[in-house]
Backbone as CSV, one residue per row, in Angstrom:
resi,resn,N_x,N_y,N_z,CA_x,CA_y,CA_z,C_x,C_y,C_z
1,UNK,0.842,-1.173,0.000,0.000,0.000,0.000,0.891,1.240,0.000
2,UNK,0.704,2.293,-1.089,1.295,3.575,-0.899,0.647,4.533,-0.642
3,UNK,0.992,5.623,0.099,-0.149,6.817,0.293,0.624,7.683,0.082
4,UNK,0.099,8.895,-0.840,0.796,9.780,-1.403,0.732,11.031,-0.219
5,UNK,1.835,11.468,0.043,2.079,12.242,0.817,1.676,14.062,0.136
6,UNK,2.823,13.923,-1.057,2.542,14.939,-1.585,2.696,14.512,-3.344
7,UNK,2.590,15.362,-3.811,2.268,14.515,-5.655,4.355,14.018,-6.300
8,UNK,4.684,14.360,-5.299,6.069,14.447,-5.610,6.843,13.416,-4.819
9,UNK,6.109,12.671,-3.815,6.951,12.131,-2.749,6.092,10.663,-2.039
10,UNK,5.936,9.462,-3.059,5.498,8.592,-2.450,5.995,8.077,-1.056
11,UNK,5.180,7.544,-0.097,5.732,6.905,1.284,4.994,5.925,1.486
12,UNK,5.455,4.779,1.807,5.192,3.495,2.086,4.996,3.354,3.745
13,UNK,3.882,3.510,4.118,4.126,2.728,5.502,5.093,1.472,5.976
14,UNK,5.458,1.837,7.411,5.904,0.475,7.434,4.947,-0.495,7.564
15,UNK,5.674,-2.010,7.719,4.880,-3.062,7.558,3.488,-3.238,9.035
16,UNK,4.399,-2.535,10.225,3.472,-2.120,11.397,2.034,-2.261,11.447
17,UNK,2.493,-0.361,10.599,1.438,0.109,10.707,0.634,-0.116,9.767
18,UNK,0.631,-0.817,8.815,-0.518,-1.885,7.927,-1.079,-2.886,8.538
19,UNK,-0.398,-3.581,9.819,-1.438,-4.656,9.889,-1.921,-4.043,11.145
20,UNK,-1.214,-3.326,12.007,-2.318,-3.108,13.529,-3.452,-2.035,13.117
21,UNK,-3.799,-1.506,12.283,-4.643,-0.587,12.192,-4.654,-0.092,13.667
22,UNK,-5.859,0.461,13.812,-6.293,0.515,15.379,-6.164,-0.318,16.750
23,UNK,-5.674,-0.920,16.436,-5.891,-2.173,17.622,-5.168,-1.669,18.699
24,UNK,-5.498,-1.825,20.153,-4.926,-1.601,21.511,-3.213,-2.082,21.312
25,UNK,-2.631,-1.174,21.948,-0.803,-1.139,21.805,-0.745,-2.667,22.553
26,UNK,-1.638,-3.055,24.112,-1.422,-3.966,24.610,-1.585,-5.730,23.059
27,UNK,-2.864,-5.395,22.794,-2.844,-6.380,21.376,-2.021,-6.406,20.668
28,UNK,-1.682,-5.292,20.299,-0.535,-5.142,19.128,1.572,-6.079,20.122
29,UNK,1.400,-5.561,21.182,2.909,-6.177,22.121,2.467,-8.012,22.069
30,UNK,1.293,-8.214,21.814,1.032,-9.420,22.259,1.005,-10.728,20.723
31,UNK,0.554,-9.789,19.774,0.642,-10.326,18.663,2.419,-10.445,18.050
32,UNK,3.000,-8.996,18.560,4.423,-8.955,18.126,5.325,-10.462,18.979
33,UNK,4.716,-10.585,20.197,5.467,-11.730,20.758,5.352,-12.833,20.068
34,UNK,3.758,-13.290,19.673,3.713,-14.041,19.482,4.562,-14.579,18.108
35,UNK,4.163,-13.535,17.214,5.271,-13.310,15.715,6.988,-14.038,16.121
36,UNK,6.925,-13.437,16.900,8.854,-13.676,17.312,8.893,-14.933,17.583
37,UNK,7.856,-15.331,18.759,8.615,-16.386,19.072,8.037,-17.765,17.866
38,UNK,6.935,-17.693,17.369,6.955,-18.283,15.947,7.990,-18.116,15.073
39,UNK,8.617,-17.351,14.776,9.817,-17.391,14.279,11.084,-18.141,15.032
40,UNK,11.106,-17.959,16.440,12.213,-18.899,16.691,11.628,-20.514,16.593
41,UNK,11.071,-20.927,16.278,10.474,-22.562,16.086,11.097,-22.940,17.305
42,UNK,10.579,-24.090,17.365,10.592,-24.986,19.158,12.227,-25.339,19.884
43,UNK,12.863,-23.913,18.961,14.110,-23.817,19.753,13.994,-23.186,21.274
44,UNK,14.268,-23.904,22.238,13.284,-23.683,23.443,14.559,-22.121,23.908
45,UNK,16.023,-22.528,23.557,16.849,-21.445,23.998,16.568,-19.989,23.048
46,UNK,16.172,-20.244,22.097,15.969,-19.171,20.874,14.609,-18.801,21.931
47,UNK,13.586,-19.639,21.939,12.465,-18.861,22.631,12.584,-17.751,24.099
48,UNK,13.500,-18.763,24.606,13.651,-17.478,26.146,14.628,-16.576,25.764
49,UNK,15.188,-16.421,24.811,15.814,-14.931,24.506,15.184,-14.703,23.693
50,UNK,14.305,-14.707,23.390,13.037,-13.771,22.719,11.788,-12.821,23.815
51,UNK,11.814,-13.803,24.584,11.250,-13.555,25.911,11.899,-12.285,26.790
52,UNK,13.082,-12.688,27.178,14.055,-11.789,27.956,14.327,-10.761,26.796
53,UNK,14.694,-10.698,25.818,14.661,-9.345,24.822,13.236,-8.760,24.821
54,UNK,12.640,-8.949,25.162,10.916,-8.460,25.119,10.747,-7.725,25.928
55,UNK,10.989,-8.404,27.402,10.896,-7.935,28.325,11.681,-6.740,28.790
56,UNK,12.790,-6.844,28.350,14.063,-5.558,28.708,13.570,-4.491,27.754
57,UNK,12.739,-4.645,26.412,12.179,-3.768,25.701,11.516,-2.808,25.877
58,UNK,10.397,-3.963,26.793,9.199,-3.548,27.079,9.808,-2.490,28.584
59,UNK,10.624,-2.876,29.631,10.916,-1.892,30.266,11.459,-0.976,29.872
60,UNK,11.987,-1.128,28.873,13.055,0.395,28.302,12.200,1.274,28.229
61,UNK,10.898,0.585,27.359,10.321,2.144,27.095,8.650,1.857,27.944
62,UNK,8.470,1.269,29.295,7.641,1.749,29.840,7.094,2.733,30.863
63,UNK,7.836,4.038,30.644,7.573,5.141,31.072,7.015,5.847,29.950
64,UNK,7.160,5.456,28.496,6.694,6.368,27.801,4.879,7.082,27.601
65,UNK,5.232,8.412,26.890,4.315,8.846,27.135,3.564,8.864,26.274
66,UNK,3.578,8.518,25.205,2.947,8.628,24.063,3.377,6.541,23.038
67,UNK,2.441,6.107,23.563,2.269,4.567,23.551,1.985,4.210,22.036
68,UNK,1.854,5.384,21.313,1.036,4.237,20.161,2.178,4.171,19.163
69,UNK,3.449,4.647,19.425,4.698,3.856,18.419,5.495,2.496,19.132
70,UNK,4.924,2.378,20.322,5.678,1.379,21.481,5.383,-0.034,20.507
71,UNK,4.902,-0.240,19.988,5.255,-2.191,18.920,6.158,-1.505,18.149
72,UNK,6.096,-0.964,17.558,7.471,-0.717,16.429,8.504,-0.763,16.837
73,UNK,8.865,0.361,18.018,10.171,0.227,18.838,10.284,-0.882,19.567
74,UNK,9.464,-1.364,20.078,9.532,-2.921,21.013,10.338,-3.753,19.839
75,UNK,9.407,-3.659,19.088,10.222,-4.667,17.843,11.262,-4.707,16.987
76,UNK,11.905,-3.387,17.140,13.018,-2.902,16.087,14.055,-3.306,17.396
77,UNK,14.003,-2.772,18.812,14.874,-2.971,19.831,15.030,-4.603,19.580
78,UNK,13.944,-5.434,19.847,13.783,-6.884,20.099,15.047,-7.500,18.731
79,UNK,14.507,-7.024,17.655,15.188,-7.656,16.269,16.692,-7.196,16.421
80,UNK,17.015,-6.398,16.908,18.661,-5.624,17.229,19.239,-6.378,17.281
81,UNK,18.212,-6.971,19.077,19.261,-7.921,19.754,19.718,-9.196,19.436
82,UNK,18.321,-9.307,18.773,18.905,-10.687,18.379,19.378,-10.976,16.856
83,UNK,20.063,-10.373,16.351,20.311,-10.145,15.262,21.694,-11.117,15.785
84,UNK,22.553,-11.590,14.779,23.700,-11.939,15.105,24.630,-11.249,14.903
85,UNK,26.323,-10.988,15.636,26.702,-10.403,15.537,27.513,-10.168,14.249
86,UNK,27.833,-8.707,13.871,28.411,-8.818,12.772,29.859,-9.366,12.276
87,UNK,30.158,-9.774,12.103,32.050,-10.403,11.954,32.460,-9.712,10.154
88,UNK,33.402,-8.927,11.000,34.186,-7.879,9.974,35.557,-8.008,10.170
């Protein structure tokens, strides 16, 4: 989906904010878990550091004040960590 910003400057949402439409930030943290840890398959160690990256996420930014970008950042922090490291 593209939405034209201005006649000069297409922008693509991210993938986010296409599927949560409206839905409660709490739905949206709960669907993102579930996403992840479906992605780690019944690797039980892949699953609890999906867990513990969630969680350290989810505290990083639960003081914030303005909640309705908190899945994106939950999830961009979450994917960081577990990214592997780079070897250069």
């Amino acid at each position: 989906m593209t939405v034209e910003v201005s006649s000069a400057i297409p922008y693509t949402p991210p993938r986010a904010a296409l599927v949560s439409g409206n839905r409660p930030v709490g739905e949206q943290l709960a669907r993102l878990e579930a996403r992840l840890l479906d992605e780690a398959g019944g690797d039980e160690v892949a699953r609890r550091r999906v867990l513990t990256e969630l969680g350290a996420a989810r505290a990083r930014f639960a003081g914030a004040t303005v909640e309705r970008f908190l899945p994106i950042l939950v999830e961009r922090a979450v994917r960081l960590r577990l990214r592997p490291p780079a070897h250069g």
